[in-house]
N, C-alpha and C positions, 0 to 999 in steps of 0.2 A: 492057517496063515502060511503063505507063501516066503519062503526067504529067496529075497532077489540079489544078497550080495555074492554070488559068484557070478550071476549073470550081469551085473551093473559091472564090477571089476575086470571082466575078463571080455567085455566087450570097449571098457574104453582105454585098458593095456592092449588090444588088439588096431585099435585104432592109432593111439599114440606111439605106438610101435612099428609099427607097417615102414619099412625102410627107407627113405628118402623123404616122410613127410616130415620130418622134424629134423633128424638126424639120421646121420648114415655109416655106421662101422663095418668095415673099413670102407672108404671111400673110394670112391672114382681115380682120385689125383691126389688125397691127402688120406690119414687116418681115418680121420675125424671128418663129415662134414655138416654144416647148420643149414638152417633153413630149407625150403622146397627145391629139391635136385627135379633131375629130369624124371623122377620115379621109373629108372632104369637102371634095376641090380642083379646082379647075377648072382652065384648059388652063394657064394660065402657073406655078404651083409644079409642074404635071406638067412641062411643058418646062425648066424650071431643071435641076429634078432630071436630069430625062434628061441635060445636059450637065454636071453635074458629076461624073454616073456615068460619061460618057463617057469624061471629063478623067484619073477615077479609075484606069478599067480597062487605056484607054489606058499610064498613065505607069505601073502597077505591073506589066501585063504585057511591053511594049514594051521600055519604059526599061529597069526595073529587073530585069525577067528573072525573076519569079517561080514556080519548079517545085518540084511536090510530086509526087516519086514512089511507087508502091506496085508494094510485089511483090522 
């Protein structure tokens, strides 16, 4: 049997994550920003993100044991 919970989790922390599609630290003009920006960031909201997806995949695969089996 296949376990697919690190590939289901760390491809839709990969997507909800992606900088400007939901949220964007630090911002353009504010901290914080919501909703779809121009998906135009430069290295430090890439770098945020990258560590909070780390943080993310980290503690759900690691910690918390995440598996999805098929079959």
């Amino acid at each position: 049997m296949a376990d697919w919970g690190p590939v289901v989790i760390a491809t839709v922390l990969f997507v909800l994550l992606a900088p400007g599609f939901i949220v964007m630290i630090p911002g353009s003009g504010r901290f914080v920003e919501f909703g779809f920006s121009k998906m135009a960031s430069t290295g430090i909201p890439v770098l945020v993100h990258t560590v909070i997806y780390f943080v993310l995949v980290t503690i759900l695969l690691v910690a918390v044991g995440v598996h999805i089996y098929a079959g």
